[in-house]
Backbone as ProteinMPNN parsed JSONL, in Angstrom:
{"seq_chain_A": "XXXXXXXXXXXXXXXXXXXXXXXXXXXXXXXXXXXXXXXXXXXXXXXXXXXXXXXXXXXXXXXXXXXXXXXXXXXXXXXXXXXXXXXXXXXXXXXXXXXXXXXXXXXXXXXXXXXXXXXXXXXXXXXXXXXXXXXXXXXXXXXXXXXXXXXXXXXXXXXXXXXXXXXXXXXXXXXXXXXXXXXXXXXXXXXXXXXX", "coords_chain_A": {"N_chain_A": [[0.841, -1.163, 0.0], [0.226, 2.214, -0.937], [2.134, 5.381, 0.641], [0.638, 7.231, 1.332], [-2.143, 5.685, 1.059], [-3.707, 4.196, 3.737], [-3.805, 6.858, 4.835], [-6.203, 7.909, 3.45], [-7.658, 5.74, 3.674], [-8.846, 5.54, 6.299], [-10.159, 8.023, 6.334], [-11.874, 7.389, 4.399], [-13.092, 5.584, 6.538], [-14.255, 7.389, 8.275], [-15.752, 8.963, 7.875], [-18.113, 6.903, 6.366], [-19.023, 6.631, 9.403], [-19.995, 7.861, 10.139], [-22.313, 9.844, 8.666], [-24.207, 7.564, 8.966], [-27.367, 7.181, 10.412], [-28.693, 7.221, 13.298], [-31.371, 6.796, 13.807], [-33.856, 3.888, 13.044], [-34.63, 4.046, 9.003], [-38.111, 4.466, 8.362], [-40.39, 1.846, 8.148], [-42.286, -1.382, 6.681], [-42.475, -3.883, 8.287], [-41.307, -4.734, 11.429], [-38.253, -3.331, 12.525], [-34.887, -5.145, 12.227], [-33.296, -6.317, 15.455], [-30.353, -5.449, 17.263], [-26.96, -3.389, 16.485], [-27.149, -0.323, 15.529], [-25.831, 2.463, 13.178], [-23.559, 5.055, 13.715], [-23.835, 8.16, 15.421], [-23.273, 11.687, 15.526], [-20.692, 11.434, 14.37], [-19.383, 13.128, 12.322], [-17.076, 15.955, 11.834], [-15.353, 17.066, 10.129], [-15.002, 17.283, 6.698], [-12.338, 15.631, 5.092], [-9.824, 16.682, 3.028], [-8.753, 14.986, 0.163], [-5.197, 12.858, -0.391], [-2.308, 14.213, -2.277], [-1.662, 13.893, -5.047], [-3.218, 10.69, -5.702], [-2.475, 7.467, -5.386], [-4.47, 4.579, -7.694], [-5.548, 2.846, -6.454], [-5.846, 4.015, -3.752], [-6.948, 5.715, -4.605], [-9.518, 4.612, -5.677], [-10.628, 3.369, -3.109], [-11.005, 5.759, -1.865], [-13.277, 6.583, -2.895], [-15.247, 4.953, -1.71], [-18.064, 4.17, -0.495], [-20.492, 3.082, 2.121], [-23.227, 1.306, 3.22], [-25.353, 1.442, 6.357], [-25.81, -1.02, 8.065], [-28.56, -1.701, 9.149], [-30.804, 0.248, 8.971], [-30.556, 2.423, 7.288], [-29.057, 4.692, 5.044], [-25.663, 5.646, 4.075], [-22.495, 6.903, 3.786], [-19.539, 8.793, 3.58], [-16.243, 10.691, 3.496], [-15.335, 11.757, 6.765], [-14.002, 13.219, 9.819], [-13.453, 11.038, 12.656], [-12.58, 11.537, 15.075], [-11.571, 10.059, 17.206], [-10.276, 7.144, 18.471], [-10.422, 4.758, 16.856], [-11.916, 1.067, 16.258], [-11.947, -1.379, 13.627], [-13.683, -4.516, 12.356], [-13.74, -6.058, 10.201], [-16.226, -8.732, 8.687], [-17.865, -11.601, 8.35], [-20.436, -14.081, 8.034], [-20.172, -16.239, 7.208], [-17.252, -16.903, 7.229], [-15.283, -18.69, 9.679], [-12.959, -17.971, 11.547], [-14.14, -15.337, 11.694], [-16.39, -15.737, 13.158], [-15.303, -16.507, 15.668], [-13.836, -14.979, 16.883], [-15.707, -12.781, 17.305], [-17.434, -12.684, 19.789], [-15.191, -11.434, 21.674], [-14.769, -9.386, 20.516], [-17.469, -7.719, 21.092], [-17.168, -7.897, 23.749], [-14.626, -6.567, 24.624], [-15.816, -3.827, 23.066], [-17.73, -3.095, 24.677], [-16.224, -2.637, 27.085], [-14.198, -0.591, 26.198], [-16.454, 1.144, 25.56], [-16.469, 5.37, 25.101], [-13.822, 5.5, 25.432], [-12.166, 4.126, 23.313], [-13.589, 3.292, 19.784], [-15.637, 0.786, 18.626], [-16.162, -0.538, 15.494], [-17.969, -2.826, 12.84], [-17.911, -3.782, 10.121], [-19.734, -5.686, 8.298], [-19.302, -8.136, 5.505], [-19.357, -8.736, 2.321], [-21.796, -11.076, 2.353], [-24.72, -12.311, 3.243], [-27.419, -10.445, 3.647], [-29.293, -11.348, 5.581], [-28.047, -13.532, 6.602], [-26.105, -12.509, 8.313], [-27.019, -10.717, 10.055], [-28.531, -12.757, 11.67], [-26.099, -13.926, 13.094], [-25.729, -11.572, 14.031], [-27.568, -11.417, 15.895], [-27.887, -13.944, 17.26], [-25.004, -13.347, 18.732], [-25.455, -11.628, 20.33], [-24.578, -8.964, 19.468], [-23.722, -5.431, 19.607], [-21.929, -3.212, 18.739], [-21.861, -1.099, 16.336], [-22.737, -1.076, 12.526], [-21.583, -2.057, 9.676], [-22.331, -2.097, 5.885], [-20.933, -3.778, 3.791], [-21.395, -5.265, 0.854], [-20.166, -5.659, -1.608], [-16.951, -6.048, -1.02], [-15.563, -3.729, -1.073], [-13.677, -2.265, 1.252], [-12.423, -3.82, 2.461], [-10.517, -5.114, -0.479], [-9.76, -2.289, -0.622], [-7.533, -2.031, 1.304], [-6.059, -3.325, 0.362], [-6.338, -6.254, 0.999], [-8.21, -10.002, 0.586], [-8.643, -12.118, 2.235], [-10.809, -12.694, 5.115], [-10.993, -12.599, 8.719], [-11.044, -8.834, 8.779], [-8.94, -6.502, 11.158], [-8.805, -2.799, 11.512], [-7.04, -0.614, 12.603], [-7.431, 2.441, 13.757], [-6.223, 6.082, 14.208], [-7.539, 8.756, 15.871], [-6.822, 10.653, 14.634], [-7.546, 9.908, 12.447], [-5.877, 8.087, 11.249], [-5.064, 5.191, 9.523], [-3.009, 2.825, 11.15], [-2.364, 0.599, 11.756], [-3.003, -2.765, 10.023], [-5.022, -5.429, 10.571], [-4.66, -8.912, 9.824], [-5.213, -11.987, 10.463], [-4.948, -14.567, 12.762], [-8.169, -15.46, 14.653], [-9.063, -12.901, 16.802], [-8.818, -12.542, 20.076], [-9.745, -11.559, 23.417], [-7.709, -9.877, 24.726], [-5.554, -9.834, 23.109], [-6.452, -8.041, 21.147], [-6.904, -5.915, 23.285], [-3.773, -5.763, 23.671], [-3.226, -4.76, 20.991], [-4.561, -2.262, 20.453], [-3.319, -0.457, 22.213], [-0.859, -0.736, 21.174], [-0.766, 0.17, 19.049], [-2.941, 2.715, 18.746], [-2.216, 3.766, 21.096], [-4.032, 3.665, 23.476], [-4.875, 2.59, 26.414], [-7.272, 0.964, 27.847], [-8.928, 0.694, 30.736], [-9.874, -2.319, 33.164]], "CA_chain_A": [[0.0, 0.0, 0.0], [0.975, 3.588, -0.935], [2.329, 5.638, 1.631], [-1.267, 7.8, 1.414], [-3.177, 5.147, 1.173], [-3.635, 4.527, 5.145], [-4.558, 8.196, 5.27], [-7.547, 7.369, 2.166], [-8.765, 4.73, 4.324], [-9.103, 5.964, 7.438], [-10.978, 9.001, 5.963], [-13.547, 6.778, 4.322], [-14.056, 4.7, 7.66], [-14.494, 8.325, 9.251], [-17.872, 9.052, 6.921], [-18.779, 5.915, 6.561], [-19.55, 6.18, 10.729], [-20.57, 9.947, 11.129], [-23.017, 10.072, 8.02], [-25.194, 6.942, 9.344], [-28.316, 7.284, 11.354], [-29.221, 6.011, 14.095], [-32.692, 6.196, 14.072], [-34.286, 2.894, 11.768], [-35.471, 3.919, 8.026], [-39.538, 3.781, 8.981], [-40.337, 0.267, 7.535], [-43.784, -1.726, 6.864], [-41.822, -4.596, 9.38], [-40.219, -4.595, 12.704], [-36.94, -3.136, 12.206], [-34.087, -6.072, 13.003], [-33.042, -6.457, 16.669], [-28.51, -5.434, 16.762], [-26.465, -2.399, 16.326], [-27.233, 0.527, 14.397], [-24.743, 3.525, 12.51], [-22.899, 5.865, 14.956], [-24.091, 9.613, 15.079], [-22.24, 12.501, 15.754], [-18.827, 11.732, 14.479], [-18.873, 13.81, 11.471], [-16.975, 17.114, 12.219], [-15.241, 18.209, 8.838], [-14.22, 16.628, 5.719], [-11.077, 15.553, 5.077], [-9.325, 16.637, 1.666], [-7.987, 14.074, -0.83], [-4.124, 13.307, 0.167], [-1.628, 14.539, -2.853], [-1.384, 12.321, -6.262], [-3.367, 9.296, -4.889], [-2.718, 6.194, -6.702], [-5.509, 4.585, -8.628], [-5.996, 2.027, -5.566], [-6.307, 5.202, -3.217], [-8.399, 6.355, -5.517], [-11.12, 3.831, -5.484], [-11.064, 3.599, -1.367], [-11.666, 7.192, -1.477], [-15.156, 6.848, -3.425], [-16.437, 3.932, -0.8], [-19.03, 4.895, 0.494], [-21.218, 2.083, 2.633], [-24.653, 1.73, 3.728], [-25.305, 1.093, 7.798], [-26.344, -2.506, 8.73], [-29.363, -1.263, 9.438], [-31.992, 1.586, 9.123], [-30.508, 2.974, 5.879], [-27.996, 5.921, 5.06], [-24.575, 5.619, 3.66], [-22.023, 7.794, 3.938], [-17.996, 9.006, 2.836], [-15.101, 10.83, 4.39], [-15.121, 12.715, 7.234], [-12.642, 12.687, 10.6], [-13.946, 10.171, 13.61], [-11.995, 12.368, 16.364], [-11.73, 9.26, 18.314], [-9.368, 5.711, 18.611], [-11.281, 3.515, 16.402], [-11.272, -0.282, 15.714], [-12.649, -1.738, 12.8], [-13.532, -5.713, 12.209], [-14.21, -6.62, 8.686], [-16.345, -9.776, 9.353], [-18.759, -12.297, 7.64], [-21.212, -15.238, 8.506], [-19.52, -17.326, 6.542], [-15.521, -16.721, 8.221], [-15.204, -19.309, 11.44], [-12.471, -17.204, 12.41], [-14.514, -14.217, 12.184], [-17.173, -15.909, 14.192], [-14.999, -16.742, 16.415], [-13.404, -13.214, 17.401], [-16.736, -11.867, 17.304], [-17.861, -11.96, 21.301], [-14.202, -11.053, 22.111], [-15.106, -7.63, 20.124], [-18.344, -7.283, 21.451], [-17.142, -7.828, 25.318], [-13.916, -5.273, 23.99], [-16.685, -2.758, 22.53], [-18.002, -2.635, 25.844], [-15.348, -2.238, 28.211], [-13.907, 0.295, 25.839], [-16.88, 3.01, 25.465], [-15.812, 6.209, 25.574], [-12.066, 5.573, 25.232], [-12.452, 3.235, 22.031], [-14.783, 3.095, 19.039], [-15.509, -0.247, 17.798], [-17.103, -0.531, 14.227], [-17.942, -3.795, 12.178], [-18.309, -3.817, 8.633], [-20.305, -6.993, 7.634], [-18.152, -7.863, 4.529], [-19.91, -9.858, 1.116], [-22.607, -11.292, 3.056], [-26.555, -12.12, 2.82], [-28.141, -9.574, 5.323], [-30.247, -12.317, 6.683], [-27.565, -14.484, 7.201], [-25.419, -11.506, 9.335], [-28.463, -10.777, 11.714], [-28.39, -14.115, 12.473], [-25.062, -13.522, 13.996], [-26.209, -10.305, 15.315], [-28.929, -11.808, 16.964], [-27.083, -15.048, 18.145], [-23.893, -13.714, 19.611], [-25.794, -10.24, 20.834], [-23.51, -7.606, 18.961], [-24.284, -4.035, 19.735], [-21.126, -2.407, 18.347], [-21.88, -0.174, 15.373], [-22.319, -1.794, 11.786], [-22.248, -1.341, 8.077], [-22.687, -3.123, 5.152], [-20.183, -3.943, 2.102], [-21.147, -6.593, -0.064], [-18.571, -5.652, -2.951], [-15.844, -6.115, -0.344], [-14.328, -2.643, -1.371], [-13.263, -1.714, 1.789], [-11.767, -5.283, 2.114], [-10.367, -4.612, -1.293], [-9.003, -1.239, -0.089], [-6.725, -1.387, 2.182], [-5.57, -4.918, 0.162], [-6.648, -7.858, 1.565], [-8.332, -10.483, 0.176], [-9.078, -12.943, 3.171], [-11.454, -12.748, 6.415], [-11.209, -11.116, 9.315], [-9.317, -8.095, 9.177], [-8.597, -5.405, 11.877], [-8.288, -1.822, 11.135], [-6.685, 0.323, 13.868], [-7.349, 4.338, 12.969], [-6.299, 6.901, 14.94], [-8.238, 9.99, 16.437], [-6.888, 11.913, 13.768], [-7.866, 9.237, 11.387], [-4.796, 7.258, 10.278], [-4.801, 3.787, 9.781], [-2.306, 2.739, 11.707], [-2.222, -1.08, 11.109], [-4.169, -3.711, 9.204], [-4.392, -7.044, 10.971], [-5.372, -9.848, 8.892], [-4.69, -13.519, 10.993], [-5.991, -15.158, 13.267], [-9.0, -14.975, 15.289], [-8.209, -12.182, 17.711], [-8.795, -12.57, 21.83], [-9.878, -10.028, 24.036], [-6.256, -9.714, 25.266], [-5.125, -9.898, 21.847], [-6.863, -6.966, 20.742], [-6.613, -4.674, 24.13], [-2.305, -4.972, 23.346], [-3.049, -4.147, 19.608], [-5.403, -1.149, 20.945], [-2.444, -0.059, 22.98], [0.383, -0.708, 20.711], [-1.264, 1.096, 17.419], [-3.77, 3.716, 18.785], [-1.892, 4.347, 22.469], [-4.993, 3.738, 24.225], [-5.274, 1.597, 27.18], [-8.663, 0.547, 28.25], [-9.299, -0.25, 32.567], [-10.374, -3.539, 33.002]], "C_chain_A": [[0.89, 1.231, 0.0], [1.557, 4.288, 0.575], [1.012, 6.786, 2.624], [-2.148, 7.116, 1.392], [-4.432, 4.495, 2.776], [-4.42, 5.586, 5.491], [-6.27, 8.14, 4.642], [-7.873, 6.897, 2.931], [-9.416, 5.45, 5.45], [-10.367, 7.503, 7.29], [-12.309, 8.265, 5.407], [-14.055, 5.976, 5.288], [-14.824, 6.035, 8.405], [-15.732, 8.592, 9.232], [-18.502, 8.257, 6.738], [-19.409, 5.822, 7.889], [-20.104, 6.948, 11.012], [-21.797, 9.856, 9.935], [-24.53, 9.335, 8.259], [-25.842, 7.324, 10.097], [-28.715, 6.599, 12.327], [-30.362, 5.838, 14.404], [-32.948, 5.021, 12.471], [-34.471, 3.649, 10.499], [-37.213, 3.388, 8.842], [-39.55, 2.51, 7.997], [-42.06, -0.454, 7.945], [-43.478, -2.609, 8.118], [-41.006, -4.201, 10.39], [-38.69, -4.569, 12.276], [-35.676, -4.17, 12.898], [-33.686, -5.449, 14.218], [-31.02, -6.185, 15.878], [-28.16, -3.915, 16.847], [-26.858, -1.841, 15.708], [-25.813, 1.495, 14.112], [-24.453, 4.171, 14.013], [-23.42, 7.139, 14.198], [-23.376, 10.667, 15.985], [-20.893, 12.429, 15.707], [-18.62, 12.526, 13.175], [-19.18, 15.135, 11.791], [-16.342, 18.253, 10.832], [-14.959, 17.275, 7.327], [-12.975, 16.822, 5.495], [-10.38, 15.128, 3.349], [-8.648, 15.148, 0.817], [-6.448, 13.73, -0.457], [-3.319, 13.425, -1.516], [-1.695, 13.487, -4.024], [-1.856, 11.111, -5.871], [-2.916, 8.095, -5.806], [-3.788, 5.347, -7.067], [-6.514, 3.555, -7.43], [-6.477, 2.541, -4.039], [-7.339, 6.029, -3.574], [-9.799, 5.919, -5.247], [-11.374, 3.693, -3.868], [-11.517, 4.977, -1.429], [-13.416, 7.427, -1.673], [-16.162, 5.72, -2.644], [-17.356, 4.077, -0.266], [-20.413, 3.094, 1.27], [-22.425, 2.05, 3.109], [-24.43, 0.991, 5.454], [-26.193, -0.309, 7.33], [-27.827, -2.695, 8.436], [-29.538, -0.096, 9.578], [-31.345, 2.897, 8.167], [-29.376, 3.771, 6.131], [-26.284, 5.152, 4.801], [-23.664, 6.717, 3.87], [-20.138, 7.781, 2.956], [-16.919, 9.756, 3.924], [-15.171, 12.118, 5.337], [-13.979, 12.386, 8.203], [-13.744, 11.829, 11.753], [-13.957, 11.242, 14.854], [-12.341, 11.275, 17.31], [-10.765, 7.898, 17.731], [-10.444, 4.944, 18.012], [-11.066, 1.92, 16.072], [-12.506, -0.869, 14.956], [-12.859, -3.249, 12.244], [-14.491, -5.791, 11.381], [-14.27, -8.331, 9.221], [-17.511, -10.542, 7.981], [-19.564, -13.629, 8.18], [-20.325, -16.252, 8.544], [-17.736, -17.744, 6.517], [-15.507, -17.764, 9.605], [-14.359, -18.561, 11.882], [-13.02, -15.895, 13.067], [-15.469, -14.522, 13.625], [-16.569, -16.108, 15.666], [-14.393, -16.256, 18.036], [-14.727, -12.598, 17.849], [-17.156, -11.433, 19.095], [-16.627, -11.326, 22.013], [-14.392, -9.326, 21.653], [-16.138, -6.94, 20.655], [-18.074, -7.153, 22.908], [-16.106, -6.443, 24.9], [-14.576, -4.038, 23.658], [-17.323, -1.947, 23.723], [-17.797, -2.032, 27.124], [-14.625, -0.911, 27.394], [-14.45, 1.648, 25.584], [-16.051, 3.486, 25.902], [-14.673, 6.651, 25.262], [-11.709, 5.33, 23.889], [-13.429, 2.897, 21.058], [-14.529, 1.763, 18.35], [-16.849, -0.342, 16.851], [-17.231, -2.213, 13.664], [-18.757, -3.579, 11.261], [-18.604, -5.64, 8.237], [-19.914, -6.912, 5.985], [-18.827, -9.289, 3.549], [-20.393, -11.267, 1.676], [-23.735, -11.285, 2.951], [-26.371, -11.453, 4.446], [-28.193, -10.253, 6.275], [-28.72, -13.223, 7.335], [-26.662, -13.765, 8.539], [-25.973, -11.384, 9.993], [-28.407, -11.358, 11.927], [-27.601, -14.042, 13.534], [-24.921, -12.965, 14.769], [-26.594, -10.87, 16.074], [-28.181, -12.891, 18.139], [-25.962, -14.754, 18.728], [-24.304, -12.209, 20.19], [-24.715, -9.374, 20.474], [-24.36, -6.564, 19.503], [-23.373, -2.988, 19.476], [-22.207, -2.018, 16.941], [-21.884, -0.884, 13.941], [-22.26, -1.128, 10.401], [-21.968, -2.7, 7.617], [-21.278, -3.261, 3.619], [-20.234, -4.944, 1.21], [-20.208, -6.685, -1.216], [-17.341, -5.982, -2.427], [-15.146, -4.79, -0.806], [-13.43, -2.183, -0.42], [-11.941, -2.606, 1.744], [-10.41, -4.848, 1.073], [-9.135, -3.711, -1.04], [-8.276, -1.467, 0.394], [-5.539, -2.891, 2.015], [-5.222, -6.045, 0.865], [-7.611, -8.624, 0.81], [-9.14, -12.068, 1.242], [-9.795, -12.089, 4.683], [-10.633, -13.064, 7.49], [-10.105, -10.115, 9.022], [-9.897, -7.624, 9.737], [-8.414, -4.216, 11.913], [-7.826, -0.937, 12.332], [-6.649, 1.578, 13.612], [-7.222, 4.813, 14.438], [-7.495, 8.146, 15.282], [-8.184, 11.121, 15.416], [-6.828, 11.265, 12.494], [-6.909, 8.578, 9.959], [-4.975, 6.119, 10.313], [-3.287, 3.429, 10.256], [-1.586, 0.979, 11.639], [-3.4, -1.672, 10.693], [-3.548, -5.347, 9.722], [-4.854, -7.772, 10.355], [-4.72, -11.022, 9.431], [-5.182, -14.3, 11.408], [-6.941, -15.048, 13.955], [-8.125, -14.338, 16.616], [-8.971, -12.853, 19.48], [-8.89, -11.168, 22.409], [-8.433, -9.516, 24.573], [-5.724, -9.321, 23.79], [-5.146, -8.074, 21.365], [-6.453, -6.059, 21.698], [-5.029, -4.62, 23.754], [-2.209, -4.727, 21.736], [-3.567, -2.606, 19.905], [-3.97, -0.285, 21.334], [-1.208, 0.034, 22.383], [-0.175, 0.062, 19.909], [-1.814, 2.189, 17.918], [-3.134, 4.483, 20.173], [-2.624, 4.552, 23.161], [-4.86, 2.574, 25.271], [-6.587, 1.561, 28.198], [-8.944, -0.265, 29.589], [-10.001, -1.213, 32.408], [-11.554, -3.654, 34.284]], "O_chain_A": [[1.932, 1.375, 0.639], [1.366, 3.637, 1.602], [0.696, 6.99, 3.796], [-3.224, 7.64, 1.681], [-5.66, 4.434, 2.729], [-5.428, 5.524, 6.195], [-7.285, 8.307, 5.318], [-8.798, 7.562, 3.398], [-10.558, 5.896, 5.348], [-11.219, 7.802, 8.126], [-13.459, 8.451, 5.804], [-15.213, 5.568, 5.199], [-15.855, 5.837, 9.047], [-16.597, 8.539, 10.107], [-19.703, 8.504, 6.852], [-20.362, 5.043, 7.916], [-20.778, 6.988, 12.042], [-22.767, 9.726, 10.681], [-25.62, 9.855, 8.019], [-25.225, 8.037, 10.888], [-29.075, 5.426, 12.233], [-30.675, 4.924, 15.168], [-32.495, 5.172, 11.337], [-34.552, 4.729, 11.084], [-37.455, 2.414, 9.555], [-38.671, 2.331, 7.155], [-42.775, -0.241, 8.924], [-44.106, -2.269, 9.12], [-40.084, -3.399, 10.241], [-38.055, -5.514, 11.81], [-35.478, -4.005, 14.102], [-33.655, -4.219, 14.269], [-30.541, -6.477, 14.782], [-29.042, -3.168, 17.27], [-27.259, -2.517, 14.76], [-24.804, 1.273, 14.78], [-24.96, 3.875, 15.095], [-23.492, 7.31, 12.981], [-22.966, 10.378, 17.11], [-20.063, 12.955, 16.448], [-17.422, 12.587, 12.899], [-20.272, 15.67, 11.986], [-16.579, 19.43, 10.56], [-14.499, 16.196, 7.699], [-12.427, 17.917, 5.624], [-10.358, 14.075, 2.712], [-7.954, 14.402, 1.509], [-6.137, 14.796, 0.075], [-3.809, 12.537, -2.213], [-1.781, 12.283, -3.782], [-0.978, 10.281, -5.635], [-3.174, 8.067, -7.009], [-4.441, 5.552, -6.044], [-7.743, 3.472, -7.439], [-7.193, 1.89, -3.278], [-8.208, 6.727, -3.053], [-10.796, 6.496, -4.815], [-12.508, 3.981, -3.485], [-12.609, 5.206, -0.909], [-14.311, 8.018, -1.069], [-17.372, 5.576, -2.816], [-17.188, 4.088, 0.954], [-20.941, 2.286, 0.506], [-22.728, 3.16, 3.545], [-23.536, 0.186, 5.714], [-27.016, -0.446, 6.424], [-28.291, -3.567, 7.701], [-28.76, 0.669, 10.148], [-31.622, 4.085, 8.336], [-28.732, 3.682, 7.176], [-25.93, 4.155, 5.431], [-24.291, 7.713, 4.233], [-19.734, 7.037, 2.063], [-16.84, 9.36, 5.086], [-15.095, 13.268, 4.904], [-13.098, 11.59, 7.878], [-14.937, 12.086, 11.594], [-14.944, 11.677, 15.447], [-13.244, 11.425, 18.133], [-10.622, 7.766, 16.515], [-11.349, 4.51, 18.724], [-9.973, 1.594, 15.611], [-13.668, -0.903, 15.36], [-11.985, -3.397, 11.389], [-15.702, -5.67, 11.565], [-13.402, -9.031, 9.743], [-17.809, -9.99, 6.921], [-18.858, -14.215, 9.0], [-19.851, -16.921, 9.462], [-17.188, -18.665, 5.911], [-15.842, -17.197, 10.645], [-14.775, -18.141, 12.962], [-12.771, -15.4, 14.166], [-15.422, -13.936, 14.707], [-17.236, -15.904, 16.681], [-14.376, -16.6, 19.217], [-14.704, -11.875, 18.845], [-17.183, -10.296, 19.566], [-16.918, -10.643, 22.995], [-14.18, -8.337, 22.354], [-16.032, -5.721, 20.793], [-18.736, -6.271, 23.454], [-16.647, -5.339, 24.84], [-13.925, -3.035, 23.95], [-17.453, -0.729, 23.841], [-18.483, -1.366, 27.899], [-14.474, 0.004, 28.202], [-13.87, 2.724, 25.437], [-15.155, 3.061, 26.631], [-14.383, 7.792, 24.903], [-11.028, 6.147, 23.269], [-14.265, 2.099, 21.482], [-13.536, 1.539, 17.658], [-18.038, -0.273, 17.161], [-16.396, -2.925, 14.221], [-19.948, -3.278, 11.336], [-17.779, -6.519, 7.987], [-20.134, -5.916, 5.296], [-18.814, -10.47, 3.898], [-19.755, -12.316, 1.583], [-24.173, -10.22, 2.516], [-25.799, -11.639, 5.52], [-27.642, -10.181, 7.373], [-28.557, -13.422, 8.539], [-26.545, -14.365, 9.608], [-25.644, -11.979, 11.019], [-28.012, -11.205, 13.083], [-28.012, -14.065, 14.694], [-24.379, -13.167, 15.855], [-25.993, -10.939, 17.146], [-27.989, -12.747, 19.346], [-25.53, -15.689, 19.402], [-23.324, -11.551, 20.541], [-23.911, -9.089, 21.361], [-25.535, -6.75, 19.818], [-23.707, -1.858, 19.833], [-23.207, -2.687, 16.679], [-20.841, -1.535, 13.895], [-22.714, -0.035, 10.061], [-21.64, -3.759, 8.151], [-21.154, -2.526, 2.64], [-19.212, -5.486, 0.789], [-19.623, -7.691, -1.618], [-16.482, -6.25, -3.268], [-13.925, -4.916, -0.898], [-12.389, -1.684, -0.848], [-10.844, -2.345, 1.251], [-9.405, -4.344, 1.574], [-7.952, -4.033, -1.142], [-7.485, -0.778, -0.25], [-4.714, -3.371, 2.792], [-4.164, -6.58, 1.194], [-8.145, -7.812, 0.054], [-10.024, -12.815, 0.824], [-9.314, -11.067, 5.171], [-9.621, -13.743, 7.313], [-8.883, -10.262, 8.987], [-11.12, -7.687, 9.613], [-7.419, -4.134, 12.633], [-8.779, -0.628, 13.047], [-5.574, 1.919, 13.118], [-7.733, 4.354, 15.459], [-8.443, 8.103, 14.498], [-8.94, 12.079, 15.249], [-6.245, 11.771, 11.535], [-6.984, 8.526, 8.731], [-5.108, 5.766, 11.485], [-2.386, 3.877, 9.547], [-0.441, 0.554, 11.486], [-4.544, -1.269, 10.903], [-2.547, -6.038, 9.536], [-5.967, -7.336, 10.064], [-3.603, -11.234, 8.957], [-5.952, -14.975, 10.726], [-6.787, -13.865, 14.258], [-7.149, -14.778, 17.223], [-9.715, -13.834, 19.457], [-8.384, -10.094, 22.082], [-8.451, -8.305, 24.792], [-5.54, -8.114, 23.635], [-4.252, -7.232, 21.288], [-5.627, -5.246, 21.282], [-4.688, -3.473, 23.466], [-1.097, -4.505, 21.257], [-2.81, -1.725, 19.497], [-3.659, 0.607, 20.544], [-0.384, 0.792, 22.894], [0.109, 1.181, 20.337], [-1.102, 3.118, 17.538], [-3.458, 5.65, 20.39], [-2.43, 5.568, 23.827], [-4.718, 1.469, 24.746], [-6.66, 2.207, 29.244], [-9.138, -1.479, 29.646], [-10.854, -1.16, 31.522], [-12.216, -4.682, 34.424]]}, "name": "protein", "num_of_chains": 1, "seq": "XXXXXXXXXXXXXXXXXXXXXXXXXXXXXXXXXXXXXXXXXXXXXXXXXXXXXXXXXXXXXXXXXXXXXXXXXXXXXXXXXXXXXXXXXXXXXXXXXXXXXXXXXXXXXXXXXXXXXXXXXXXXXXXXXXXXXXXXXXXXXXXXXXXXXXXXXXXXXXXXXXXXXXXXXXXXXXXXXXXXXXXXXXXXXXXXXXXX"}
């Protein structure tokens, strides 16, 4: 990855989280049970970075829809330690990480934003997940895998670690993470440490 490309990303996770709503889309059906978009993190937009290259390029135009209750969004700044887990039904590792992020999501309000991008995926089959391992972090949707894509990867789960001032900072892509796991990635990449 470029040496701007990092910066690209981190700008489209920023709008992708501030643009969503958190009230449902009204709907003829009961709106799914799970997380919705995050509101109030978009504070300014954040320019283009210098000559992008063509793979900077296309992360820049990502734009994602929330999980749930509609709205998409693009690049603004977070102004906060974020962590991002590109996930899928159909990943055992992802499934596997998954309550380790959701107990992590919890102990971290406040200090730590945790996002999950449901990543080339039937809806139905992701709620499922929702539903069955009780998520309540923050979600969106990418079935093209662009973000995926972006920040070049190719395999399930990855990790995104952005800073406050919206750098990507690392991209983990391995094995299923651990709540331990994650709090010394939190702490090594973003310089946050989260009371237990």
């Amino acid at each position: 990855m470029s040496r701007s490309g990092p910066a690209v990303v981190a700008a489209v996770l920023a709008l992708l989280l501030g643009a969503c709503s958190a009230e449902p889309a009204p709907a003829a059906k009961a709106s799914p049970a799970g997380p919705s978009c995050l509101t109030g993190a978009v504070v300014a937009p954040v320019p283009p970075p210098p000559s992008p290259s063509a793979s900077d390029a296309a992360v820049a135009t990502v734009a994602l829809k929330c999980f749930a209750g509609g709205g998409e969004a693009r690049v603004t700044d977070l102004r906060m330690p974020t962590v991002v887990n590109l996930w899928a039904s159909w990943c055992p590792p992802c499934l596997e990480e998954l309550p380790a992020v959701e107990r992590y999501a919890g102990r971290a309000k406040g200090s730590v934003r945790v996002v999950g991008v449901v990543t080339r995926d039937h809806h139905d089959a992701a709620q499922a997940v929702i539903d069955d391992k009780k998520l309540t972090f923050p979600m969106l949707e990418d079935q093209q895998q662009r973000l995926l894509l972006g920040v070049n990867r190719n395999a399930l789960p990855v990790t995104l670690f952005v800073t406050a001032a919206g750098q990507v900072t690392y991209v983990y892509n391995g094995t299923a993470l651990d709540e331990a796991s994650l709090e010394l990635m939190v702490e090594r990449y973003l310089g946050v440490v989260v009371p237990r």
